[in-house]
C-alpha positions in Angstrom: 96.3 107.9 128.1 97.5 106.3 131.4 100.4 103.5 130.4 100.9 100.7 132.9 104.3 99.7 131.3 105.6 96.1 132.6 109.2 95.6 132.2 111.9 92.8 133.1 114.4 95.6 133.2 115.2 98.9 134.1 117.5 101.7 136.2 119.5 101.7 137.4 120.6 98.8 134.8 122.4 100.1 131.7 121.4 98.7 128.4 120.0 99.5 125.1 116.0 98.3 126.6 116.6 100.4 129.4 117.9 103.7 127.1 114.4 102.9 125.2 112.4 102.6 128.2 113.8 105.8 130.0 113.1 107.9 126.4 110.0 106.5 125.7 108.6 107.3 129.2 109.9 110.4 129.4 108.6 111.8 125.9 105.2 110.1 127.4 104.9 111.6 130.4 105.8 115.6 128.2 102.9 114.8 125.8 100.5 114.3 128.4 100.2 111.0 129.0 100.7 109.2 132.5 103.4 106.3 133.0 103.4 103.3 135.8 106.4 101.7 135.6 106.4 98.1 137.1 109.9 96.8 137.0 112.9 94.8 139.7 113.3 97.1 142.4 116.3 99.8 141.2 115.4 102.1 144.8 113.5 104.6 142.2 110.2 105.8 143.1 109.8 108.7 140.4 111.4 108.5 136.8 110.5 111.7 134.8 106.8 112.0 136.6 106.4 108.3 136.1 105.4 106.4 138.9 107.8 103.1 139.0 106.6 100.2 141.6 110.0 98.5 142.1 109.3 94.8 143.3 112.5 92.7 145.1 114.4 90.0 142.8 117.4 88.2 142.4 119.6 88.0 139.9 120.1 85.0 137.4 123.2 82.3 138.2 124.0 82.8 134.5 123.8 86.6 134.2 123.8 88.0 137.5 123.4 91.4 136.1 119.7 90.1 134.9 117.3 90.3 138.1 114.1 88.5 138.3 111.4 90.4 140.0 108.4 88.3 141.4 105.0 89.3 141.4 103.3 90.6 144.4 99.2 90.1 145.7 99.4 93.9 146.1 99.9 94.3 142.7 96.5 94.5 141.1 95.3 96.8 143.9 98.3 99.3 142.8 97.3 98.7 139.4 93.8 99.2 140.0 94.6 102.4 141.7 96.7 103.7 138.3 93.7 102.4 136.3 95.7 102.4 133.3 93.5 102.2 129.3 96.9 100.1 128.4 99.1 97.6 129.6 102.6 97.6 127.8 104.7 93.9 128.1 108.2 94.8 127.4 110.3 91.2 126.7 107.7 89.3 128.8 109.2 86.9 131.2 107.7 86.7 134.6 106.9 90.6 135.4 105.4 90.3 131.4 103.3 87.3 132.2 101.7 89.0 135.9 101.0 92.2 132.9 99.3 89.7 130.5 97.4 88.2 133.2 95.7 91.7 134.7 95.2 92.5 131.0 92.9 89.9 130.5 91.1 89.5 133.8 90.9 93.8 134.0 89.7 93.8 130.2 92.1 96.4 129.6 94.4 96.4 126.1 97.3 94.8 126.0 100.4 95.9 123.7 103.9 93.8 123.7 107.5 94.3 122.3 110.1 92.2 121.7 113.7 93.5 121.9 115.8 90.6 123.0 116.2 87.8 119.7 116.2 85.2 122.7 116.0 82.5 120.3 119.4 83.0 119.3 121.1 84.1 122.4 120.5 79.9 123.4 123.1 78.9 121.1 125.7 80.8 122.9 124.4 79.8 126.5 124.9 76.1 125.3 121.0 75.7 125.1 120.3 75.6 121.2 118.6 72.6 120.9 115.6 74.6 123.0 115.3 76.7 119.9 112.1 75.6 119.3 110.0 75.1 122.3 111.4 79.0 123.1 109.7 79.7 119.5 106.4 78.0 120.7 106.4 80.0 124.5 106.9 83.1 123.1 104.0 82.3 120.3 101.4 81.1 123.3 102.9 84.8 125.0 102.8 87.2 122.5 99.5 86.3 120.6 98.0 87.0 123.4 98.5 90.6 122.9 96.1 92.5 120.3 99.5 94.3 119.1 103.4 93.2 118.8 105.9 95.5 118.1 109.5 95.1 117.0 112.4 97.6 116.7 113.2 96.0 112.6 112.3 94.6 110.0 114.6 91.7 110.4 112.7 91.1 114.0 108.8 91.7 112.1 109.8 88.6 109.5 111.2 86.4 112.7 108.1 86.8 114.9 106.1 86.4 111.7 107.4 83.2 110.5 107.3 82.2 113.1 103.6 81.8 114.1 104.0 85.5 116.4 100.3 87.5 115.0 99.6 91.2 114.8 103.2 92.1 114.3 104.1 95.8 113.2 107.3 98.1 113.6 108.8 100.6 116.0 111.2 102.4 114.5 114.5 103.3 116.1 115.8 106.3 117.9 118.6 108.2 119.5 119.3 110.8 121.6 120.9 113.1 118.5 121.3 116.2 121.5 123.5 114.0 123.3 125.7 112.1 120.4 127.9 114.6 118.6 130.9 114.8 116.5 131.8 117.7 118.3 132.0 115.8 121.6 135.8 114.3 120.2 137.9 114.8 122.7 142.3 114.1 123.1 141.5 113.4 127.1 138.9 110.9 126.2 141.1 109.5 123.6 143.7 109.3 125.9 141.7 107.3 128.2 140.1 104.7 126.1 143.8 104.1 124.1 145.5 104.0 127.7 148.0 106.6 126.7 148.0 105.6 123.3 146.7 108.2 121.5 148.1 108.0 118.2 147.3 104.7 117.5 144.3 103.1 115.6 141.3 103.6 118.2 138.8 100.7 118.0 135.8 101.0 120.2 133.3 97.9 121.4 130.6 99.3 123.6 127.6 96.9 125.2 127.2 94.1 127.2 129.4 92.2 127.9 128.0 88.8 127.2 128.5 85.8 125.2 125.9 86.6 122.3 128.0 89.5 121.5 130.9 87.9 120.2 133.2 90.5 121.8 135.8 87.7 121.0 135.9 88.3 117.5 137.1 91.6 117.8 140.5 89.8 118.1 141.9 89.1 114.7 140.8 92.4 113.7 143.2 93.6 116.3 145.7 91.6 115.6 145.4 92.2 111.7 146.0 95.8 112.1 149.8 97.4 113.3 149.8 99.2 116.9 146.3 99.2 117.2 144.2 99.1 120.5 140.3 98.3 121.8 138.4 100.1 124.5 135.5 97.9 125.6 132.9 100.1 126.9 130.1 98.2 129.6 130.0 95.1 131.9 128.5 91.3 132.4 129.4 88.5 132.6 131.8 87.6 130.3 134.1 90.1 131.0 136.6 87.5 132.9 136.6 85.2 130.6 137.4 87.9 127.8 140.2 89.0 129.6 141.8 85.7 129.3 140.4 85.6 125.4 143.1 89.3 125.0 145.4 88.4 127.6 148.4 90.2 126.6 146.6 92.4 124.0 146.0 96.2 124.3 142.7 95.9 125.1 141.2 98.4 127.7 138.2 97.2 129.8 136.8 99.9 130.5 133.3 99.8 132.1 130.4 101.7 132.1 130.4 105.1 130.8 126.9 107.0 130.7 126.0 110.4 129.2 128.6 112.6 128.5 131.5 110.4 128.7 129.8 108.0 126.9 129.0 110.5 123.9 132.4 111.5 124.3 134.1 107.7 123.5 131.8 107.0 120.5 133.1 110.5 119.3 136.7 109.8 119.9 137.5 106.6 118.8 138.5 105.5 115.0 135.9 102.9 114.3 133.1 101.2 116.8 133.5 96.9 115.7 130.3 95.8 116.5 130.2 91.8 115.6 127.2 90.4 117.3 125.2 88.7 115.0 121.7 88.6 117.8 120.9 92.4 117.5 117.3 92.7 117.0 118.5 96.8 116.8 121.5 97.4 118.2 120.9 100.8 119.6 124.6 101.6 120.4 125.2 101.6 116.5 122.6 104.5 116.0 124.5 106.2 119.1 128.3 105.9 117.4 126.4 107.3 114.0 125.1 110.5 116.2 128.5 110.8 117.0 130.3 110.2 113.9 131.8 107.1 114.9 132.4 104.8 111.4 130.5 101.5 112.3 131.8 98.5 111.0 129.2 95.5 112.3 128.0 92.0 111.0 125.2 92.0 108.4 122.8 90.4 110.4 119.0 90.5 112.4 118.1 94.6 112.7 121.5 96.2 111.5 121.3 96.5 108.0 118.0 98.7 109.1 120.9 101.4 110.3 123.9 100.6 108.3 123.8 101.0 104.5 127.5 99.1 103.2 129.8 101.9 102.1 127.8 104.8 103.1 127.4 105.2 106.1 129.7 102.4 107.6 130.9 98.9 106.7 128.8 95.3 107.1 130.6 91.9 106.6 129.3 88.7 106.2 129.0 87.3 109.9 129.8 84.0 108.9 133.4 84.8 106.6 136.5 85.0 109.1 137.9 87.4 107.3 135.1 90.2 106.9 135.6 91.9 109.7 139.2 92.0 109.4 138.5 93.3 105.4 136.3 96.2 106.6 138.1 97.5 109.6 141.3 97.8 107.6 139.3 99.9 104.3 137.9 101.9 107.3 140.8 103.1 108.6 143.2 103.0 105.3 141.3 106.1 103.7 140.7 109.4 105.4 138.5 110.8 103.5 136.4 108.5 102.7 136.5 107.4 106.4 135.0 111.1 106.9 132.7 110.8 104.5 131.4 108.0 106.3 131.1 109.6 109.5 128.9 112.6 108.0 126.6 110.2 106.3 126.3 108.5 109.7 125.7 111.5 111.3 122.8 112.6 108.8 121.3 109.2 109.4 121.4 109.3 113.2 119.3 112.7 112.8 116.4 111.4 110.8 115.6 109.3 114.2 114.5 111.4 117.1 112.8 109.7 120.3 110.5 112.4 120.1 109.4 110.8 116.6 109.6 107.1 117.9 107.1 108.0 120.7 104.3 109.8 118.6 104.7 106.4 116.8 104.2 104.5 119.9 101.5 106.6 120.5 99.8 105.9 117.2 99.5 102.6 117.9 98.5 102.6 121.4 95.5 105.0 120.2 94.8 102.3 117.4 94.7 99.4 119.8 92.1 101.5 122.0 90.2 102.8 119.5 89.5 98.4 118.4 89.1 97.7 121.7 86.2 99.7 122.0 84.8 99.0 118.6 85.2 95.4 120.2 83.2 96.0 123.3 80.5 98.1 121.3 79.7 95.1 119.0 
């Protein structure tokens, strides 16, 4: 198959779409098939064998780490070259919308996947009352496609009830090579605890962003004696955050990628994850690969991941004192807390990308295989 895969987002940004994305296409282009990436220019030409067409953008006032890329005239020539049997619209926007359009006037299939719970995100941006005209553009988007996928089942029953048609699942994955136990380290531990080493370890890594609610990590700080927070990523929230722990040991600490990255999920106590948006929430299947205990709101894809008392802890997003509850059972009991981290562990491994793709690829083939029953009738 030849993919033309249109994306609002990609390298060299670091996020939990983009760690999809760069999987997926690579487990693509090793079975065979042949990628086009069309993304915001990143100064990539090649990704894996992939061909990426980078187009200029600029980034949004509200989230400048978000670039908007703008469609080009040349770009159905370059996608007439590629001749792709697919189009793919990842979270279509603007880039989406120019992949819907050559979709339809190409005649070629069109798959989309949503991985961003937009809706939500506009209550924290000040802009909830849009909720439902959002609902209604993504509806008049999306049904446009003759497949939708979603990363959970929380995300399948939004889109449905919703109005969103032809809605089916793609399950998770994570790199379980790169995630470890083993990859605990007293140097890394160091670092993230800022020479604090014996000390409770708790560990936020993502954006950096209002919708993740970074902010109420606090009282879970401040609930439990000598203990300290590495925040692992970037955006734009980070200086108002700072103010939020002024005085607090709280380590911004920025991106980390591979190794390193492993490396801080593996080291730290517990990885407080209270966003309450996730339609996945990729970085909790990470800290499971590396036997990081998860405690995390019970809310949109997570209780996909997390099972309460298993293989982490989930409080109620909505009671103050949840998150406090479960971060101090977490880290009261040693061995249940390791327990917990070998269950994690043993979940994270049932989810391959290698797995996640042949599903992908299922469902492309299905899509293809109706399209030209379609055109035979």
């Amino acid at each position: 198959m030849r993919i033309a895969l249109f994306t609002e987002t990609f390298l060299p940004k670091v996020d939990g779409i983009v760690t999809r994305l760069r999987h997926t296409v690579e487990h693509l282009q090793r079975n065979g098939d042949r990628v086009m990436v069309v993304c915001p220019e990143g100064g990539l030409k090649k990704y894996k064998g992939a061909e990426i067409y980078g187009l200029s953008a600029f980034p949004l006032p509200m989230y400048p780490e978000l670039k908007i890329a703008v469609p080009r005239p040349t770009m159905r020539s370059r996608l007439e070259k590629f001749n792709p049997d697919l189009i793919h619209v990842v979270n279509p926007a603007v880039l989406g919308l120019a992949g819907i359009y050559y979709a339809k006037t190409l005649d070629i299939p069109l798959v989309a996947s949503y991985h961003t719970h937009l809706p939500q995100y506009l209550q924290h941006y000040g802009f909830g009352a849009l909720e439902g005209f959002l609902w209604e553009l993504l509806k008049a988007v999306h049904n446009q496609a003759q497949l939708n996928l979603c990363t959970s089942t929380a995300m399948v029953e939004a889109l449905r009830s919703n109005g969103i048609e032809r809605v089916d699942l793609w399950q998770r994955g994570v790199d379980t090579e790169m995630f470890q136990p083993t990859l605990a380290s007293a140097k890394m531990r160091d670092r993230l605890s800022k020479g604090h080493p014996d000390s409770p370890l708790l560990l936020y890594v993502g954006r950096v962003s209002p919708e993740k609610e970074i902010e109420q990590i606090k009282p879970v700080l401040e609930a439990i004696p000598g203990a300290r927070l590495a925040i692992v990523g970037d955006g734009p929230h980070r200086k108002a955050l700072k103010q939020h722990f002024a005085g607090m040991p709280v380590n911004f600490v920025g991106y980390l990628q591979g190794m390193e990255l492993a490396s801080a999920f593996a080291s730290a106590d517990a990885f407080v994850f209270p966003s309450r948006t996730e339609t996945l929430g990729l970085v909790l299947l990470e800290a499971m690969a590396a036997g990081c205990p998860v405690v995390a709101a019970r809310s949109g894809g997570i209780p996909d991941i997390v099972t309460d008392g298993v293989n982490g802890y989930l409080f109620e997003p909505n009671d103050p004192l949840g998150a406090i509850a479960a971060t101090q059972r977490l880290l009261a009991a040693q061995e249940e807390r390791e327990t917990l981290r070998a269950n994690a562990r043993e979940e994270a491994e049932r989810w391959g990308w290698a797995a996640a793709t042949r599903q992908l690829q299922r469902y492309y083939q299905s899509v293809l295989a109706t399209q030209s029953f379609s055109r035979a009738a």
